[in-house]
N, C-alpha and C positions, 0 to 999 in steps of 0.2 A: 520638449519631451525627451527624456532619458532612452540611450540608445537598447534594444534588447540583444542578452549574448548569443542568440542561435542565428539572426537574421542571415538570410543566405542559404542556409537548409531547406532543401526540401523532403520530405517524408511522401512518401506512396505510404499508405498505411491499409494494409488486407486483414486490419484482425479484427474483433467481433469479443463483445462481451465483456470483462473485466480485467483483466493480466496486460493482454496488448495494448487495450482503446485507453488503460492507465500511465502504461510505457509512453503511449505517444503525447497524449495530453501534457505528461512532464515539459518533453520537447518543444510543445507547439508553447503550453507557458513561458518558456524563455523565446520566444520569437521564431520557432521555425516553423514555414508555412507544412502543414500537415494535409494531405489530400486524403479523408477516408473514401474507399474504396467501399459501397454495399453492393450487398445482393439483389437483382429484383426478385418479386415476391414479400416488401415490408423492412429492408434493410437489416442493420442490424438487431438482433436478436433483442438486445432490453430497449429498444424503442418501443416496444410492448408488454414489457415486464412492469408487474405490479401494478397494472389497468391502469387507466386514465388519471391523470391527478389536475388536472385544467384544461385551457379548451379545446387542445389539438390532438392530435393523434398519437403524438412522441410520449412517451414515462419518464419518470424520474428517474430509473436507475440510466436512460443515455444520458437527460442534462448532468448527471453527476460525471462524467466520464468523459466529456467530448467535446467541453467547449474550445475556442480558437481554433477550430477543423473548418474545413469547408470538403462538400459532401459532393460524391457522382457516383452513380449507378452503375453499375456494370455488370453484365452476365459473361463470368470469364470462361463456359464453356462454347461460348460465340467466337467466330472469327469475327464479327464488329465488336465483342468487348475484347481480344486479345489483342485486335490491334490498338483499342484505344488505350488499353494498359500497357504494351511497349511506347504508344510515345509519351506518356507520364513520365517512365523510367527511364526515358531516351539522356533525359536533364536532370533526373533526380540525383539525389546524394542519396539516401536512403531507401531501405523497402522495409517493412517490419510486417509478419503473417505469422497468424499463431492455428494453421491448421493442423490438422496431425500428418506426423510422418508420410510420406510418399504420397499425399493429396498435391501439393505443388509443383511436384516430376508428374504426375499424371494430367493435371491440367498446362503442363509448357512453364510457368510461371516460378519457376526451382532457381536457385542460387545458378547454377551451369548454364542455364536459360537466357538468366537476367543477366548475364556479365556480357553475352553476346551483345549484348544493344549497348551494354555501359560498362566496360570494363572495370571502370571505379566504383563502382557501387557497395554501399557498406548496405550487408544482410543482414538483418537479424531475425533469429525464431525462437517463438514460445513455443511451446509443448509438454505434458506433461509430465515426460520423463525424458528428454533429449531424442537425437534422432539414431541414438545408438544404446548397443545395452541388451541387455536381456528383457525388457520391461519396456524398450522403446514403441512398440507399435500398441499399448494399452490404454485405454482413454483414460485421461488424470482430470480431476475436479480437485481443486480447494480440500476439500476434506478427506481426499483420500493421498494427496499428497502430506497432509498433516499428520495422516495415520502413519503412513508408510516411512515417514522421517522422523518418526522419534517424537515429535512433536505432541500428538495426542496421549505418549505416554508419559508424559511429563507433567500434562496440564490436570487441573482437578483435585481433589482433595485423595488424600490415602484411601481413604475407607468407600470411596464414590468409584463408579465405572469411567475409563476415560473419557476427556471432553475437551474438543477441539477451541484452541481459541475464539475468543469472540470477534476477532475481525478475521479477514481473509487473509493469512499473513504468506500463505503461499502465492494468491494469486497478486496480488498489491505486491508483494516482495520479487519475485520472477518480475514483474514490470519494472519495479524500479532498478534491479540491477543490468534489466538489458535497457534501460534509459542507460544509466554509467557506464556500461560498453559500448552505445551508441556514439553518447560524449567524447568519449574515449579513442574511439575510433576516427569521430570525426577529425579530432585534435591531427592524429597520426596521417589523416587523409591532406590537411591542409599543408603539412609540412612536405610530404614527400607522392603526393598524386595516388596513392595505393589506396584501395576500397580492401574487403576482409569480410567473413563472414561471421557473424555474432552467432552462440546459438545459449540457451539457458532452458532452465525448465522449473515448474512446478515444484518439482520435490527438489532439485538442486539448491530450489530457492528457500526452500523452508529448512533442512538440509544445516544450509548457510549460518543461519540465525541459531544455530545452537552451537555456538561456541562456549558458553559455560560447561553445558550436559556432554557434551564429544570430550573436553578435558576433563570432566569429575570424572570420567569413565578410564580415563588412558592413565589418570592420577592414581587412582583408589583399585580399579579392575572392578569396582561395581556397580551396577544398572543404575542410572537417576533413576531415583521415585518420583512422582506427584506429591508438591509440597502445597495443595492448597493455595493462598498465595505468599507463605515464607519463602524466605530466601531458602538459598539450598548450601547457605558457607556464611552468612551472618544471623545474628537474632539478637533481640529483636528488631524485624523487617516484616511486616506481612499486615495484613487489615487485623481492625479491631474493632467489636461491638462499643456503641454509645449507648443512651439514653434513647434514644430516640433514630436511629443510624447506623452506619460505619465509619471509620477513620482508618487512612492508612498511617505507620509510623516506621520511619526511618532511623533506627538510634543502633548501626551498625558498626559501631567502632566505642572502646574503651569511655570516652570523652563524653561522645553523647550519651554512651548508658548513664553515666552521670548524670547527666543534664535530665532525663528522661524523671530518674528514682525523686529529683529533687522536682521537678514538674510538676511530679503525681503529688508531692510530699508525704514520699514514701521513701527517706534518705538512706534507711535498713538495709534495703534491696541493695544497692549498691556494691554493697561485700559481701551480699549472704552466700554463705558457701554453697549454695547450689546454682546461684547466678555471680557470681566473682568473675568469671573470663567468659571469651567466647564461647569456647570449644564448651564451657558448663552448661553457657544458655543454649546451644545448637541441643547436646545432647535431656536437655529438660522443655524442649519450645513448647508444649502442654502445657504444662506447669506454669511457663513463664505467661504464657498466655492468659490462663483461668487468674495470673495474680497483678496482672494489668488491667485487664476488663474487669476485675471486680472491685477497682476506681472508676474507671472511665460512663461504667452506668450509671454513676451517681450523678452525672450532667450529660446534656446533649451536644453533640458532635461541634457545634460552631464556638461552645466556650473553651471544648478541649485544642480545637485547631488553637484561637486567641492565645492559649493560655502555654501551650507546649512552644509555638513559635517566639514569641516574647521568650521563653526559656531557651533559645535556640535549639529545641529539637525537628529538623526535619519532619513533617507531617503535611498531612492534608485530607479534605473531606471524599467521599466517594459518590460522585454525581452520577443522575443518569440523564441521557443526553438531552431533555428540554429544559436540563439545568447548566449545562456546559454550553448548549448554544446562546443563551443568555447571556454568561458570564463577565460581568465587566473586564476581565484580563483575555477571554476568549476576545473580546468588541474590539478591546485597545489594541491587540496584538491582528487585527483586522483578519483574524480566520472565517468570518464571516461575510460575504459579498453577493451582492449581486446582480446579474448578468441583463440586459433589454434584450425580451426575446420579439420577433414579429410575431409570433402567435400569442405566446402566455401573458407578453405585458413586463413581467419580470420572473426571472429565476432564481434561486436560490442557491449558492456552491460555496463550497470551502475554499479555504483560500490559502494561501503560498505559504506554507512552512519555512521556505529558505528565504530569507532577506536580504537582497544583493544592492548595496548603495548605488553602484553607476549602472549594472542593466538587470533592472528588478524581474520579475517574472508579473503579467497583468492579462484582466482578463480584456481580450481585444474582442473577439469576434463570439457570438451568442453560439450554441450548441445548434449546428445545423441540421436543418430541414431535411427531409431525405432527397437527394438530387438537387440540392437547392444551387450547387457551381457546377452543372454539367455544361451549360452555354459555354458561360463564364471560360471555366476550364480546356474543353474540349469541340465548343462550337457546335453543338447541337444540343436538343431537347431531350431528357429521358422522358419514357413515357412516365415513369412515377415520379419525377421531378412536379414542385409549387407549380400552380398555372398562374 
């Protein structure tokens, strides 16, 4: 068995719902043992989102989020859950809690707190706008972090009202960057004993991710548009009607516009003075558009992919997702896996983006039960722990 790179981590993990429970899953996939911390009253919040989907009591939005955890209960406004949460941290290397500002100084459990029992301890916090600011004590969600950063006004066609990404790129993104501060940190801890406090947020996160649109704006002095889904500094770049479909096309440079005109066997195109250079096709991308689709409807989408790629132009089809999880290069590239649960039998999760040859990232341990390592961990029974 190949060794995993976090082995030795421990994680207290106090967050709940999407940004954190993704932070720490990162973690626990390379091998760090991760302790989630729930509530009683039902645990984590989407262990009951989007009702039942097999035979137990847990949803699908926890198994997506949580597996390799092992799970205990704790009511932290208890003196028996405060003590049983100091000796967690007594040994831990980590704590990660994504409650809002001044909930963790109100319950004892604060960065100042925690250093008292471990002085090395590496913190980190979500939240949806950091724990300072003008804007810090406001409740952040996903879509208002995407509003607030720029993000939603970017996304969507010109003539359409804004429209937030389709995935959660604020709350996944805030997670994965305080996974790489966590990394980051830990690195820093093993060399020289010092713990640190992480903190990131919401909108910092989504924020992040617009490094194109933050320099078109410092470049030019004006506002990104909504480009539908062209580029905003090549063309042709953006989907294309088929026959039957869409296609996206990539032909963003001199070379492949060539490749592209000869594709379509439309070689004219090539030098027609309204499309000769970039800067031609950016200021005509209508234009360019209505005289590329009005080849590409003449066949459907799987001969245009065949036909443009063999011409080496960058392209591909536009799935929707029970055609992506299918996907022979989805299967090969093993994004699909799954988990032996004791209740469901088996799970269904995505699987490791990063491919590390000597300590892979694997799924070890099934998406736990609510309380299911209180013994284990802590030497007593919760009362909502498996009997």
């Amino acid at each position: 068995m190949l060794p995993v790179a976090l082995d030795g981590m421990k994680v207290v993990d106090l967050t709940q719902v999407m940004a954190g429970p993704f932070c720490t899953m990162l973690l626990a996939d390379f091998g760090a043992d991760v302790i989630k911390v729930e509530p009683p009253g039902g645990g984590d919040q989407t262990r009951h989102s989007w009702g039942r989907s097999g035979k137990g009591e847990d949803g699908p939005a926890f198994f997506a989020l949580n597996r390799n955890k092992r799970s205990v209960v704790l009511d932290l406004r208890s003196e028996q859950g405060l003590a049983d949460f100091r000796a967690l941290v007594a040994d831990a290397d980590v704590v990660v809690e994504n409650f809002r500002p001044g909930v963790t100084t109100r319950l004892g459990i604060d960065y100042e707190s925690v250093t008292k029992i471990n002085p090395s301890i590496i913190y980190a916090s979500i939240s949806g706008f950091g724990s300072t600011g003008p804007y810090a004590d406001r409740p952040g969600y996903d879509l208002i972090a995407q509003g607030m950063s720029g993000v939603m006004g970017v996304t969507g066609h010109p003539d359409a009202p804004p429209a937030k990404a389709g995935v959660p790129v604020a709350d996944l993104g805030s997670g994965l960057f305080c996974a790489y501060g966590i990394v980051t940190a830990y690195v820093h801890k093993l060399r020289t004993g010092e713990g640190q406090r992480i903190e990131t947020s919401l909108f910092e996160a989504a924020l992040g991710f617009t490094v194109w649109e933050a320099t078109e704006y410092w470049a030019s002095g004006e506002v990104p548009a909504r480009t539908g889904s062209s580029h905003r500094m090549s063309a042709p770049y953006q989907a294309f009607r088929t026959r039957d479909g869409w296609m996206t096309i990539g032909a963003n440079n001199q070379r492949l516009w060539g490749f592209l005109c000869a594709a379509l066997e439309r070689p004219e195109l090539e030098n027609d003075e309204r499309f000769a250079t970039n800067p031609l096709r950016m200021k005509r991308k209508k234009e360019l558009a209505d005289e590329i689709e009005s080849v590409l409807i003449e066949n459907d989408t799987a001969y245009w992919v065949d036909r443009l790629l063999a011409g080496g132009v960058p392209c591909g089809p536009i799935l929707a997702y029970d055609e992506v999880l299918r996907d022979p290069h989805t299967r090969h590239r093993e994004m699909v896996q799954s988990i032996p649960h004791p209740v469901e039998g088996e799970v269904q999760t995505l699987g490791f983006p990063v491919k590390m040859s000597r300590t892979p990232a694997a799924a070890r341990r099934h998406p736990p039960l609510l309380g299911e390592h209180q013994q284990e961990l802590l030497g007593s029974e919760s009362s909502e722990s498996p009997a």
